[in-house]
N, C-alpha and C positions, 0 to 999 in steps of 0.2 A: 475346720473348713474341708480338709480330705474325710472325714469321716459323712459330713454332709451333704459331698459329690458321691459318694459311694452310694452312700442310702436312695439321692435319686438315680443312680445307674440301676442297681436293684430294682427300684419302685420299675425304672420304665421295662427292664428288662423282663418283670414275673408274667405277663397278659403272653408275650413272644415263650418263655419259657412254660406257660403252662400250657396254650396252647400245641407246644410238641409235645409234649406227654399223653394230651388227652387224643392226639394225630394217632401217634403210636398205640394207643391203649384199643382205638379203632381198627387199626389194621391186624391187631392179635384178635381181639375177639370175632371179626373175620375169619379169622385164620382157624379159631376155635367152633364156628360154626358150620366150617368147611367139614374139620372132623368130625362134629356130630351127625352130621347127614351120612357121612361116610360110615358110621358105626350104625345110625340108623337104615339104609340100604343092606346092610348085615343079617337087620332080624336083633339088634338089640334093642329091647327096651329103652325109651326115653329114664322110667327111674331110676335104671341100671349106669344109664348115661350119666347122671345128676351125680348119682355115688363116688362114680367112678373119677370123675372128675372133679370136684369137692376133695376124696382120700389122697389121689396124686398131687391137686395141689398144697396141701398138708404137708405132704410129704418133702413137698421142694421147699416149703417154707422153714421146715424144721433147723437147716442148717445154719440160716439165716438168725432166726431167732435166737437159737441155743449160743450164739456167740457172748451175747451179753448174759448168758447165764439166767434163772431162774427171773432173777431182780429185773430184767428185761422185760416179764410178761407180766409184771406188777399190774395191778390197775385197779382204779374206783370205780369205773364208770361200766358196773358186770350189768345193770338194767339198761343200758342205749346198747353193749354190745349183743344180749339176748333180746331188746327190738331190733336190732339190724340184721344178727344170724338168723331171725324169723323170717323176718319179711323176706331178705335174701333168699332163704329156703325154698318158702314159695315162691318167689318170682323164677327161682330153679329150674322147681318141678314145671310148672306152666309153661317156664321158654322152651325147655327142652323137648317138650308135648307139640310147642306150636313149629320149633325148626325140623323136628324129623317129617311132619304131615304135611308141612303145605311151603310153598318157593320163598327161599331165604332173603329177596329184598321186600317181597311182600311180609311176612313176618317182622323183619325190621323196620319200616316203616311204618308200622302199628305200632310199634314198640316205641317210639321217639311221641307218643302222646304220654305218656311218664311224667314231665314237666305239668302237662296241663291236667292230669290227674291230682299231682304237688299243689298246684292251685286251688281246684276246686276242695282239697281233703284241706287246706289250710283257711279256704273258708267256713267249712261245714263244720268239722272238727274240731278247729284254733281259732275258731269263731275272728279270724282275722278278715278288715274290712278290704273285697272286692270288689272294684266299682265296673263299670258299666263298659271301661275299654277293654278291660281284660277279659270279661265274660265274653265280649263278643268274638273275640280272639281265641277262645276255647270255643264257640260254638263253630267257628270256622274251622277248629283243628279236627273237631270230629265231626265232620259234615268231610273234611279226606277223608277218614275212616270209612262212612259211609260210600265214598266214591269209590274206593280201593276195593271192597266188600261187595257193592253193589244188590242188599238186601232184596232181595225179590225178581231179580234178572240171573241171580247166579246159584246155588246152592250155597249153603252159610257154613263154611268149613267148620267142625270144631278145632283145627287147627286155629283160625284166627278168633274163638272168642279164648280160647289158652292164649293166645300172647297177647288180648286185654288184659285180663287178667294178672298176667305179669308185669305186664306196663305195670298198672294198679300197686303192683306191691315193690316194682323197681324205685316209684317214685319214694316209698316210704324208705327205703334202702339208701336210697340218694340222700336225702334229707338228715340220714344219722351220718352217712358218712362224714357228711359237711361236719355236725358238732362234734364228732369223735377226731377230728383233722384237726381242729382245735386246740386238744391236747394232747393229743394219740401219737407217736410216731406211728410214719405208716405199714415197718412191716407188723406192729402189733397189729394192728387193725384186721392186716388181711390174714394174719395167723387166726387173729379169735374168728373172724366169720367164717377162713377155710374150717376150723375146727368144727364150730357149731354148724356147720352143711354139710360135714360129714358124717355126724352124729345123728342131725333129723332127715337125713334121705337115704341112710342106713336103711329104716324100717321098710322102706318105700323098695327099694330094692330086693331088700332080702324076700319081697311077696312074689316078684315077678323074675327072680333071677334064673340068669341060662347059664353053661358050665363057658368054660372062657378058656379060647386056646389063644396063641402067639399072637396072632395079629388083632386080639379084643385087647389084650394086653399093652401091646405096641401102641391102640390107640388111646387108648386109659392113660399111658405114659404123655403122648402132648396134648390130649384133653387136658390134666393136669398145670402141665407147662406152661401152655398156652393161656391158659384161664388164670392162671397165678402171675405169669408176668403183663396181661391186661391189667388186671386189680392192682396190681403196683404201679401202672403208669399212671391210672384214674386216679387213686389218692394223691399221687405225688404232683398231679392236674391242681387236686382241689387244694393242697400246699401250698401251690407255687401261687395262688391267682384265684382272686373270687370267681365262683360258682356261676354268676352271670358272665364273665368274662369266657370262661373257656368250657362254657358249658355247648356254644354254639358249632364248636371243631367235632362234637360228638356226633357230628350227623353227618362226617362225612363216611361215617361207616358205611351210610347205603348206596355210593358207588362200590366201594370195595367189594363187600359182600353182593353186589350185582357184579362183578367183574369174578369172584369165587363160583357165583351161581353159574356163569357163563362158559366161564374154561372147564368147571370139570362137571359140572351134572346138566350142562344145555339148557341151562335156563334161560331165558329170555323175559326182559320187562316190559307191560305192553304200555302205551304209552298213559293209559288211564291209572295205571300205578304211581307211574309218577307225575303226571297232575296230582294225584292226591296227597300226595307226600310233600309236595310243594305245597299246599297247601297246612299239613298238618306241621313240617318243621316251619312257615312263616309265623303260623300263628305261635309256636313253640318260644322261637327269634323275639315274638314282640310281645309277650308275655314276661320273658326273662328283663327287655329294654325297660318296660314301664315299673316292672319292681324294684331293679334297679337307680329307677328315674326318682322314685318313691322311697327309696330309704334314702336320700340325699334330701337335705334343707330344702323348701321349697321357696320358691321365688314369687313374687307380686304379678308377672309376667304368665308365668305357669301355675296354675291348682294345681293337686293331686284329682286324679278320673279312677 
């Protein structure tokens, strides 16, 4: 009887507990793209960025993992972690292209079509069946995209077709993380992806690299930090609480990062930005409800759409 009050304390407690994780995981990678722009304002390279940040956070992980010795970074599963340090990789390089060039809630905001990317690649791809509410709902999420972009009224940054782009390969990222949570403790997880995004944005770097005094350093240091204790909140998100549940707290990153934009580089949001983004996390929100809705027994009442 205690053992089966417990179990539903947990059960109701994981939606509350994973959404603080994924709160958290938002207001670091804020934080973390606060310091990019700042190292990009410098004259660094975006892939200098990527490297740099990938090796520190390696670095912070290392103590972590070395606790459990060797037998700690055991693992079976070296094919989903070299899909996810890929995709990661490039979703890297791309984001870090699109937040040094062009205003960081607009950048984010792009980036939160990731989920309806997930969609469409798990119909095209996972030949999995898409019906007709969800499609619309994806056509709604990048119809903000088009609002936000405003194709033919504005010039078409390449800043925002880079953070498509990584949307595109965030979503594939996401998706492993999920199966690797599974059975992964999570600071394996984010040991092997720091590892492998250090190794593939190495090259990428080492093309364009400039010599590095005290203060590239200083920011190479909470780039790192920054970036390693985000990844650690998100996994411990997808831990605590299915993917549809706490996947929804992840957008509140684009006040943060509109309130980072605002105090220190004068950014300002106009208000057509966020229409679109209202648009793009709605349709994100009910994308997540109906798959949700759809892995659950269906009722006499309700078909699957």
């Amino acid at each position: 009887m205690v053992s089966s009050t417990n179990s539903l304390k947990t059960s109701a407690s994981a939606p509350v507990t994973g959404a603080a994780w994924m709160m958290g995981s938002a207001i670091l990678f804020a934080a973390m793209n606060g310091v990019v722009r700042v190292a990009a304002d410098l004259d660094m390279h975006p892939f200098q960025i990527a490297f740099l940040r990938s090796v520190f956070a390696l670095a912070f992980m290392l103590p972590f993992c070395m606790r459990g010795g060797v037998a700690a970074l055991k693992t079976k599963r070296w094919k989903l972690y070299l899909l996810r340090g890929g995709a990661a990789s490039t979703a890297m390089l791309f984001w870090m292209t699109a937040i040094a060039t062009m205003p960081l809630a607009e950048a984010t905001a792009i980036s939160f079509t990731a989920p309806l990317f997930a969609t469409v690649g798990s119909a095209l791809i996972l030949k999995e069946t898409v019906r007709a509410r969800r499609w619309s709902a994806i056509l709604f999420g990048f119809a903000g995209v088009m609002i936000i972009l405003r194709p033919g009224f504005q010039t078409l940054e390449p800043g925002a077709l880079a953070a498509l782009a990584a949307a595109c390969a965030m979503a594939t990222a996401a998706l492993c993380i999920k199966a690797l949570t599974n059975t992964e403790p999570a600071q394996r997880v984010v040991f092997y992806t720091s590892l492998i995004l250090t190794v593939a944005t190495f090259p990428f770097a080492f093309s364009v690299w400039t010599p590095m005094d005290m203060d590239f350093w200083g920011l190479g240091v909470a780039l790192g930090f920054f970036g390693v204790t985000a990844h650690m909140c998100l996994t411990y998100a997808f831990k605590a609480a299915d993917a549809s549940l706490v996947m929804p707290f992840d957008y509140t990153r684009l006040p943060f990062v509109a309130l980072v934009g605002w105090l220190f580089f004068a950014e300002t949001v106009a208000w057509i930005t966020w229409a679109g983004s209202a648009l793009i996390i709605g349709s994100a929100l009910y994308v997540a409800y109906r798959e949700r809705a759809l892995a659950q027994p269906t009722t006499k009442a309700e078909p699957p759409h």
